[in-house]
DOZA-791554 format. One record per residue (C-alpha): residue in three letters; z, y, x. Coordinates in Angstrom, 3 decimals. Each point is the difference from the previous one (the first is absolute). Layout:
+---------+----------+----------+----------+
! residuo !        w !        v !        u !
+---------+----------+----------+----------+
!     ala !        Z !        Y !        X !
...
+---------+----------+----------+----------+
This chain:
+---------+----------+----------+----------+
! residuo !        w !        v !        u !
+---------+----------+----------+----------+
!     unk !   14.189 !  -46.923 !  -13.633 !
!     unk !   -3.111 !   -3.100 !    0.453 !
!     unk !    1.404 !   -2.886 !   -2.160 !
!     unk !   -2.195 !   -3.072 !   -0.482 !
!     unk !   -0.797 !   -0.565 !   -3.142 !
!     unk !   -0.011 !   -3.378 !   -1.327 !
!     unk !   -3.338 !   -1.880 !   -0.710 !
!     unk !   -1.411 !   -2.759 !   -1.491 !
!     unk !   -2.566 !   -2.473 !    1.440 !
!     unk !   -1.375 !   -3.297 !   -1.895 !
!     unk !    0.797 !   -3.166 !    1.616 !
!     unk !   -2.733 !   -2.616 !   -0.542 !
!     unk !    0.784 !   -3.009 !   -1.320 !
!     unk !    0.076 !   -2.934 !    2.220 !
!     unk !   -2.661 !   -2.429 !   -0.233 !
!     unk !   -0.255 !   -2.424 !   -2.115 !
!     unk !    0.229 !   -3.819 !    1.564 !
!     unk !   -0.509 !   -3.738 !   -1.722 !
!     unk !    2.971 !   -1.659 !   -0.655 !
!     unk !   -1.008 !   -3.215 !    1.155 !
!     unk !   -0.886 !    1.436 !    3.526 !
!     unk !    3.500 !    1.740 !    0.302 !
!     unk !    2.355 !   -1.097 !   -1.806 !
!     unk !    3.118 !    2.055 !   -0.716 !
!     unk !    2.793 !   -1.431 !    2.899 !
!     unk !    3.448 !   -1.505 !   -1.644 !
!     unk !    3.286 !   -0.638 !    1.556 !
!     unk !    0.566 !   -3.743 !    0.712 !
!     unk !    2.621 !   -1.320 !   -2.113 !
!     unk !    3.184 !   -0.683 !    0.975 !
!     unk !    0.019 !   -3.757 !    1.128 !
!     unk !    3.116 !   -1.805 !   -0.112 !
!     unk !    1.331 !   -0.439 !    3.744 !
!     unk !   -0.730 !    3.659 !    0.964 !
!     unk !    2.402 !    2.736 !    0.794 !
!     unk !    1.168 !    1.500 !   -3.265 !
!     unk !   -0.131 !   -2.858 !   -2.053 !
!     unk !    2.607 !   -2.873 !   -0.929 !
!     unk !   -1.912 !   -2.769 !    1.783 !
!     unk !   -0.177 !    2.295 !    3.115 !
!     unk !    3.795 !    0.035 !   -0.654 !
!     unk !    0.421 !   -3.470 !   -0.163 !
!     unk !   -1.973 !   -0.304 !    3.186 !
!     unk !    2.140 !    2.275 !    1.371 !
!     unk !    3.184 !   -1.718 !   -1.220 !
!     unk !   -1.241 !   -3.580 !    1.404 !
!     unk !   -0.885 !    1.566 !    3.623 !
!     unk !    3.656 !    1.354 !    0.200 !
!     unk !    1.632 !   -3.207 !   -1.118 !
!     unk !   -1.533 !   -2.330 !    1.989 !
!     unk !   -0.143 !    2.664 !    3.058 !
!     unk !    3.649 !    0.065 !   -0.288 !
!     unk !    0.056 !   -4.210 !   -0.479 !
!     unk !   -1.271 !   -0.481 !    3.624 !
!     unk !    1.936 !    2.448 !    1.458 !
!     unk !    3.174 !   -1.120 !   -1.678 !
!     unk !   -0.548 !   -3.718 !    0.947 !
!     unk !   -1.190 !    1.360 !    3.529 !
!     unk !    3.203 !    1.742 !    0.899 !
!     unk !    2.400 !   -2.412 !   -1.504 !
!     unk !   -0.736 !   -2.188 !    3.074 !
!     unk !    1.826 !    0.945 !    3.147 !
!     unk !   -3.140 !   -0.711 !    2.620 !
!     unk !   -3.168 !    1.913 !   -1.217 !
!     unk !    0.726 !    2.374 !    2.565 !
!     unk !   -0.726 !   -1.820 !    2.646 !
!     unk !   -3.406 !   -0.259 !   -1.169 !
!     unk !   -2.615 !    3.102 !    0.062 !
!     unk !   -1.969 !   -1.023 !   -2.674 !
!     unk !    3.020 !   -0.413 !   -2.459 !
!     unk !    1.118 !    3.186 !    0.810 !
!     unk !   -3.360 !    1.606 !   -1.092 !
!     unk !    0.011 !   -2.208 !   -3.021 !
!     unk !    3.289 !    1.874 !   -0.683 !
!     unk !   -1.131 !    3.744 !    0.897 !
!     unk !   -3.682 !   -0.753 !   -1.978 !
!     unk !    2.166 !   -1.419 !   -3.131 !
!     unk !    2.354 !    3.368 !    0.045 !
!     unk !   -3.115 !    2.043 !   -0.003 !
!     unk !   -1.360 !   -1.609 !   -2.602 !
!     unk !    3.280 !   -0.080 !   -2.000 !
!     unk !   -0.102 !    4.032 !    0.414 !
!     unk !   -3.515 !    0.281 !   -0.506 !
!     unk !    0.167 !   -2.317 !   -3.357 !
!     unk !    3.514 !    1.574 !   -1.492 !
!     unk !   -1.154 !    3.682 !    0.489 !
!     unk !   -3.200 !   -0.577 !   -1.622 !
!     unk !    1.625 !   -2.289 !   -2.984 !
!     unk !    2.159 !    2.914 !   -0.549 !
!     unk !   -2.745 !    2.369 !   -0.149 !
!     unk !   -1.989 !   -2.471 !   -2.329 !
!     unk !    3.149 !    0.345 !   -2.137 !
!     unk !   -0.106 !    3.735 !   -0.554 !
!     unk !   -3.649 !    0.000 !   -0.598 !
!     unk !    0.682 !   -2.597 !   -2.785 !
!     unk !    2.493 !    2.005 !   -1.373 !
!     unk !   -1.541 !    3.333 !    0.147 !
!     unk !   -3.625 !   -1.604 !   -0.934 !
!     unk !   -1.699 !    1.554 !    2.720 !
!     unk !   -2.416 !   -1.744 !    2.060 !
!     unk !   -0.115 !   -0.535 !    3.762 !
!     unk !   -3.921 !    1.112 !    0.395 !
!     unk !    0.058 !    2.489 !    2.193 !
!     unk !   -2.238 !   -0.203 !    3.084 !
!     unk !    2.694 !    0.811 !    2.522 !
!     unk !    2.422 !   -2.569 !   -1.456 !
!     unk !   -2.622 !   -2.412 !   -0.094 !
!     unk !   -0.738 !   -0.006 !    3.392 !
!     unk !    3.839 !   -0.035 !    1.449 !
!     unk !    0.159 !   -3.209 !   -2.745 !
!     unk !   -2.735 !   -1.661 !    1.868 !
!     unk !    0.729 !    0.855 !    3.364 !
!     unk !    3.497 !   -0.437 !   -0.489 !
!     unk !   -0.432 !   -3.491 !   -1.810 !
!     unk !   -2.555 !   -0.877 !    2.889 !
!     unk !    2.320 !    0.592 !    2.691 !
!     unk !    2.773 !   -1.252 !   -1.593 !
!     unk !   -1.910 !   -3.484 !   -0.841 !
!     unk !   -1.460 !   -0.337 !    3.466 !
!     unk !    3.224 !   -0.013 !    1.418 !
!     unk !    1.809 !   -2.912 !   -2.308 !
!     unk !   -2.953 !   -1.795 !    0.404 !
!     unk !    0.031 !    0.181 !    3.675 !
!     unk !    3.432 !   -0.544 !    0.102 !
!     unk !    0.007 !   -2.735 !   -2.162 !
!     unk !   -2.837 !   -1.952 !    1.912 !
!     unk !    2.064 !    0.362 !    2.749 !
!     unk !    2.690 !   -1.940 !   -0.975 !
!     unk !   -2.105 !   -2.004 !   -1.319 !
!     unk !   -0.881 !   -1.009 !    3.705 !
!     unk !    3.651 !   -0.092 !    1.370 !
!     unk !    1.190 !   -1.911 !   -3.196 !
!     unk !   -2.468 !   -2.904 !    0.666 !
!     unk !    0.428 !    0.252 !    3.474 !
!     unk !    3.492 !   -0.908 !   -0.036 !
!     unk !   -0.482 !   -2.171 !   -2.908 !
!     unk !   -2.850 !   -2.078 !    1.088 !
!     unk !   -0.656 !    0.594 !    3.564 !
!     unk !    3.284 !    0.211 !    1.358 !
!     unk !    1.896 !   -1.805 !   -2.528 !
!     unk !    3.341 !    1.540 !    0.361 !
!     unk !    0.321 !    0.789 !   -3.486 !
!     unk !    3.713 !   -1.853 !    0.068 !
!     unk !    1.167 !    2.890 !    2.470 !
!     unk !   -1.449 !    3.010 !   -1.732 !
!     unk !   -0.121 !    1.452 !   -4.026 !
!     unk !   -3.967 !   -1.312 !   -0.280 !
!     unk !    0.538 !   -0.094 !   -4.035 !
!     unk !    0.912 !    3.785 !   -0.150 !
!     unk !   -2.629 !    0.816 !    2.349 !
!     unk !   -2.714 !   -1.598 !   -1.941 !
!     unk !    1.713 !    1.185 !   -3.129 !
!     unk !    0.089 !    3.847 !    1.069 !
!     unk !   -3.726 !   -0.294 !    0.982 !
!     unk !   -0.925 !   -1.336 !   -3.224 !
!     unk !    1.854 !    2.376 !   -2.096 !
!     unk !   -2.164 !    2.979 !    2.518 !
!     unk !   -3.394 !   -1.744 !   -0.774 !
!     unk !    1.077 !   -0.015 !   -3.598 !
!     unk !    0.479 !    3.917 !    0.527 !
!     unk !   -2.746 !    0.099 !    1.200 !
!     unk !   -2.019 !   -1.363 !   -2.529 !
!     unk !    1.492 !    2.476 !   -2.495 !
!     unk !   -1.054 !    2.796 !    2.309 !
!     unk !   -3.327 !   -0.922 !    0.617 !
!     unk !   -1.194 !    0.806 !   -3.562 !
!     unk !    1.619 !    3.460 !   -0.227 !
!     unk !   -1.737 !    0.614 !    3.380 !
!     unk !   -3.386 !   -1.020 !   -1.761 !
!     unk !    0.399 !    1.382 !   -3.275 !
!     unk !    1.080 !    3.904 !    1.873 !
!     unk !   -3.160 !   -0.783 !    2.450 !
!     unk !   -2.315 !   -0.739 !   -3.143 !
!     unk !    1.693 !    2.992 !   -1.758 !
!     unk !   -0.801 !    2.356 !    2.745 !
!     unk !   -3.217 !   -1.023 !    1.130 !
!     unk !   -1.158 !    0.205 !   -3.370 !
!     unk !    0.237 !    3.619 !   -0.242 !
+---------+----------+----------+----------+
């Protein structure tokens, strides 16, 4: 019977390099605002309530249906009301359980997530921007129709999205800095 036997070979040493040339790579630290963290929480918390603001004082009028870009302010607030609850929640357990949210692959659905989900409130919200100034100003039939809520809803979405916008840039950073 031909069994190997084992052997042993010497393994140089790896060169030696100046410090100051290469310096040894560390982990960014944990900034407040990013996924894993209690300001990312917060962040997280604020996107859902005021998400969930515009799309309450949206639907408590009876005629936003009647106009399209209402109706997307309401489907791009319920995203982001998904979007920012799920990820609060998981920003909970990670608190609790002191892990931290660094991974490469969560990173990226974060930041793509948190990009799509901002693009879409903010688009939404510009958009009834337009309609609420158009009947406001243009038309001026704000007597006949809820123009308060309207401009009410759309403020409480660009609130929303301002408290996306800085997860979406803190997960970017994050990720492109790996």
């Amino acid at each position: 019977m031909f069994v190997s036997r084992p052997a042993v070979h010497p393994v140089e040493a790896p060169p030696l390099t100046d410090a100051a040339e290469n310096p040894p790579r560390v982990r960014m630290k944990d900034i407040q605002g990013m996924p894993g963290t209690p300001g990312g929480l917060a962040l997280r918390l604020f996107q859902f309530a005021f998400a969930v603001a515009a799309l309450g004082v949206m639907v408590s009028t009876s005629d936003f249906a009647s106009v399209t870009a209402f109706c997307y302010l309401v489907a791009a607030v319920i995203l982001q009301c998904l979007w920012s609850i799920s990820l609060a929640f998981l920003d909970i357990y990670a608190l609790l359980v002191k892990r931290s949210l660094r991974n490469s692959r969560a990173l990226c659905l974060f930041t793509i997530g948190d990009g799509i989900t901002s693009t879409l409130t903010f688009a939404a919200a510009c958009a009834s921007a337009g309609i609420t100034v158009l009947i406001g100003n243009d038309l001026n039939v704000c007597s006949q129709n809820h123009c308060t809520s309207f401009e009410t809803a759309t403020a409480m979405a660009f609130i929303s999205w301002f408290a996306v916008s800085p997860s979406f840039l803190l997960n970017f950073w994050s990720l492109a800095s790996r």
